[in-house]
C-alpha positions in Angstrom: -98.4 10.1 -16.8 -95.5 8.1 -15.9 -93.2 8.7 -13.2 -89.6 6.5 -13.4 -90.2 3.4 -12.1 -86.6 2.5 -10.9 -86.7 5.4 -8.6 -89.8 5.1 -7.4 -89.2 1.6 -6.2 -85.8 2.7 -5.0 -87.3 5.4 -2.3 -90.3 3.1 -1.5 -87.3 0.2 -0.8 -85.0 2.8 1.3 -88.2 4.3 3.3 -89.3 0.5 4.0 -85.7 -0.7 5.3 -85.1 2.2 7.6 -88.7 2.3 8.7 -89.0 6.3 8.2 -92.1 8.3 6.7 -92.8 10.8 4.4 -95.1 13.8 4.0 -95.0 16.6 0.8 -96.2 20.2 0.5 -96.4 21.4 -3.1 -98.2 24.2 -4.8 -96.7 24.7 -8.3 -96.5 20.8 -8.7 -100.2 20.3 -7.9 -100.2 17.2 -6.5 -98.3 15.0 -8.3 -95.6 14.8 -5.7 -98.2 12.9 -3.9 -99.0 10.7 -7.1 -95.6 9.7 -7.3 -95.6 9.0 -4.0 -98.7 7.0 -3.8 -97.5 4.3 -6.8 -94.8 3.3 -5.0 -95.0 -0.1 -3.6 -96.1 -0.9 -0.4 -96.6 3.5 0.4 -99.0 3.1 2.9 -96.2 1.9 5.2 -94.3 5.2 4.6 -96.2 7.9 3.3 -98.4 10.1 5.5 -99.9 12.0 2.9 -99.6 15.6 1.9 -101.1 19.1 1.0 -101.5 20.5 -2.1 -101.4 24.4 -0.7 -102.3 26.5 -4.0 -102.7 30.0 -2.6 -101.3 32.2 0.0 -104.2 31.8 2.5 -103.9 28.2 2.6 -100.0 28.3 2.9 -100.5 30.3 6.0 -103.6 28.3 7.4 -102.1 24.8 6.5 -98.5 25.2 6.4 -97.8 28.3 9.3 -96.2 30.0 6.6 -95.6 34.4 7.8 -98.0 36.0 5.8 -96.8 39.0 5.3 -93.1 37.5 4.0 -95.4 35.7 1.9 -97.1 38.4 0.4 -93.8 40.2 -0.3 -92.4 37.2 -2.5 -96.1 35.7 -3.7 -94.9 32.6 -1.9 -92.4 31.5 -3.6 -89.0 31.9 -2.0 -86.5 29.5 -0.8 -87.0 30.3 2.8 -91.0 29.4 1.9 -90.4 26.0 0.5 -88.3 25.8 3.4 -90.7 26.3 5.6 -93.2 24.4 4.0 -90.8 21.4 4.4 -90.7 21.9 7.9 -94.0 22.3 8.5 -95.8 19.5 6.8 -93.0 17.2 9.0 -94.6 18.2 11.7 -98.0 18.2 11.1 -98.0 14.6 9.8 -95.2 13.3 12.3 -92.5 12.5 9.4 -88.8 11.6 9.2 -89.0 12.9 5.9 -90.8 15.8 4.2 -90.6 17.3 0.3 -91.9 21.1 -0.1 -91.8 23.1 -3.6 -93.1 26.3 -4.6 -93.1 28.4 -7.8 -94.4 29.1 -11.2 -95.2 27.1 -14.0 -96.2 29.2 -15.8 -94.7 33.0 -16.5 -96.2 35.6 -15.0 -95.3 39.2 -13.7 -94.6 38.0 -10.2 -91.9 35.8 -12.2 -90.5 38.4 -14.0 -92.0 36.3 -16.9 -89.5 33.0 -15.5 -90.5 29.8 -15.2 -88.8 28.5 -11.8 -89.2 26.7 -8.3 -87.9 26.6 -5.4 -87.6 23.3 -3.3 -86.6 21.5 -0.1 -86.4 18.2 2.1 -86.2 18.2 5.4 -85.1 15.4 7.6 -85.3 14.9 11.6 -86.8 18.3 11.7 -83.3 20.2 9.6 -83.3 21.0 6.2 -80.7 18.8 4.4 -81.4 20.3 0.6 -83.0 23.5 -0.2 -82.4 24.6 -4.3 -84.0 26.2 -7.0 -84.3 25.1 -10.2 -85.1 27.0 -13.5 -86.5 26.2 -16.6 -87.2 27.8 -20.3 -89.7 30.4 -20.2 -91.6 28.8 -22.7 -91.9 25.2 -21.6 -95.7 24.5 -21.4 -97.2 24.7 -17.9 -97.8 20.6 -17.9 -94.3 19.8 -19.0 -93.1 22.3 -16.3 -95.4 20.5 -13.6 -93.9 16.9 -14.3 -90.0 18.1 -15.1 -90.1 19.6 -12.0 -91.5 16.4 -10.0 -89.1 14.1 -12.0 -86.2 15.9 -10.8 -87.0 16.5 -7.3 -87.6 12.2 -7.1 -84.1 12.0 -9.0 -83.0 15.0 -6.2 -84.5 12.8 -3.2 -83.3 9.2 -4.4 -79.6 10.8 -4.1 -80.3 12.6 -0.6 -82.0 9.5 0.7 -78.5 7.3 -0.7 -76.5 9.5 1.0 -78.2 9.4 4.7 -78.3 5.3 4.1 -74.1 5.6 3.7 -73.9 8.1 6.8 -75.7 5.8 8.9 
């Protein structure tokens, strides 16, 4: 498993020069947020660390995440990952934070669809919150690592644009 090199050294370069950290939430990605995060160069200068939060207990222990709007979506809603954004931030003290929820697999809670939802937050405000959807049939794996790839591409382009606006 891979992740695109150029953009991993590009965040790891724009965290670095602006001296800002980093923390991730993910459930449907399963850690590999936090891979990515940990190949980049020099990531212990910038990345916190993260939580894998699989299940709705842990989402609400871990992440302060209202259990009972929780239970009415099966955690996956935009105002979740949201949340989740928000509230790894603060429990690891971050500039930055990267949240994603949803299925990867399709399921009756999914109406049989593969989709997420994710968000970054930045100085404690959400600056990006979107879902993304994919083919009902793409294999749970492929799913997993699509939607990682394009929430690095996703963060590269957020993080360019705060570097211009400053």
């Amino acid at each position: 498993m891979e992740f695109q090199k150029s953009t991993l050294e590009y965040i790891s370069h724009s965290l670095l020069t602006t001296d800002e950290t980093i923390s991730i939430a993910e459930s449907v990605t399963s850690g590999f947020l936090q891979l990515a995060f940990s190949q980049m160069p020099n990531a212990s200068l910038f990345y916190r660390g993260g939580v894998t939060a699989y299940t709705l207990p842990q989402k609400v222990q871990l992440l302060n995440i209202d259990e009972k709007e929780a239970q009415e979506c099966n955690c996956v809603s935009q105002n979740i990952a949201d949340n989740m954004a928000l509230n790894v931030a603060k429990l690891f003290e971050t500039d930055w934070s990267i949240a994603i929820t949803g299925y990867s697999t399709p399921i009756r809670h999914s109406n049989y669809r593969l989709f997420c939802y994710f968000s970054f937050s930045y100085k404690n405000e959400i600056i990006l919150s979107k879902k993304l959807e994919l083919h009902p049939k793409t294999q749970a794996l492929n799913a997993q690592l699509y939607y990682t790839e394009f929430i690095l591409g996703c963060f590269k382009s957020e993080m360019n644009k705060q570097l211009i606006t400053k």
